[in-house]
N, C-alpha and C positions, 0 to 999 in steps of 0.2 A: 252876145258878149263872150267872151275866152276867158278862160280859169287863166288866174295867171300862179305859176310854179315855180319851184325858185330851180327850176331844170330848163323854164321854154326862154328863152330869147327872144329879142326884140323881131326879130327876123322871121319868128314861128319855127324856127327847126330848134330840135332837144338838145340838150346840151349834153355828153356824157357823163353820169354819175359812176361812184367808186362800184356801185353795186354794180355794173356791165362788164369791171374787169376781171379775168379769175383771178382767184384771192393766190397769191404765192406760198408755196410751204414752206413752212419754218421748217430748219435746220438745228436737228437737237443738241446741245451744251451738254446734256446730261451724257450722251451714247458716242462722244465723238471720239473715236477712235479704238469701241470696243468693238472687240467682233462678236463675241461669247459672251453670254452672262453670265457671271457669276454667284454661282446662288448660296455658297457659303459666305462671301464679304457682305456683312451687315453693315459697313460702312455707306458701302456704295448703294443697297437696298433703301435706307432712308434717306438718299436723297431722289428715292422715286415715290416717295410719300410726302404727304404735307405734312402741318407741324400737330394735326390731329389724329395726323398715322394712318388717314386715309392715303390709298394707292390714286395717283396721277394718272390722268388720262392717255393712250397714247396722242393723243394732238395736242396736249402739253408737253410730253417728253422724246416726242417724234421718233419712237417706236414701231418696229414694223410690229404687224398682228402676230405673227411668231414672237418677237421679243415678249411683245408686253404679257402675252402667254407667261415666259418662263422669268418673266419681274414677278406677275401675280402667283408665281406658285411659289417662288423664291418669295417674296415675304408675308406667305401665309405659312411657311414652312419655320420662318425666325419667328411667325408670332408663336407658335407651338412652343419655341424652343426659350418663351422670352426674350430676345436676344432684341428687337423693334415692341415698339407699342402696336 
């Protein structure tokens, strides 16, 4: 007797799941149009934080590994200064 899956068909060939396609990259809302970070705008630093004042992931803000570098020193830099939670 045959497992039945909710991937095989009637036919016995697999059906393709989401998990075989690569996943597309999100496009970040946050970065769109800067080129430079700005590490003195405390404006723009918390909204790379959640509302706990943790720092967002880059695959939440689609940051390159440079950017998110100089997000994470820009607001460890305004926690010092008080300026973000």
């Amino acid at each position: 007797m045959g497992r039945h899956t909710s991937t095989a068909r009637s036919d016995g060939k697999r059906m393709k799941s989401r998990s075989d396609e690569p996943m597309a990259r999100r496009r970040s809302r946050h970065l769109e149009g800067v080129k430079v970070i700005p590490l003195n705008d405390h404006e723009f630093l918390q909204r790379m934080m959640t509302d706990h004042g943790k720092i967002l992931p880059s695959r939440l803000t689609g940051a390159s590994a440079k950017h998110q570098r100089r997000i994470k020193r820009g607001i460890r830099r305004m926690r010092v200064l008080s300026l973000v939670p």
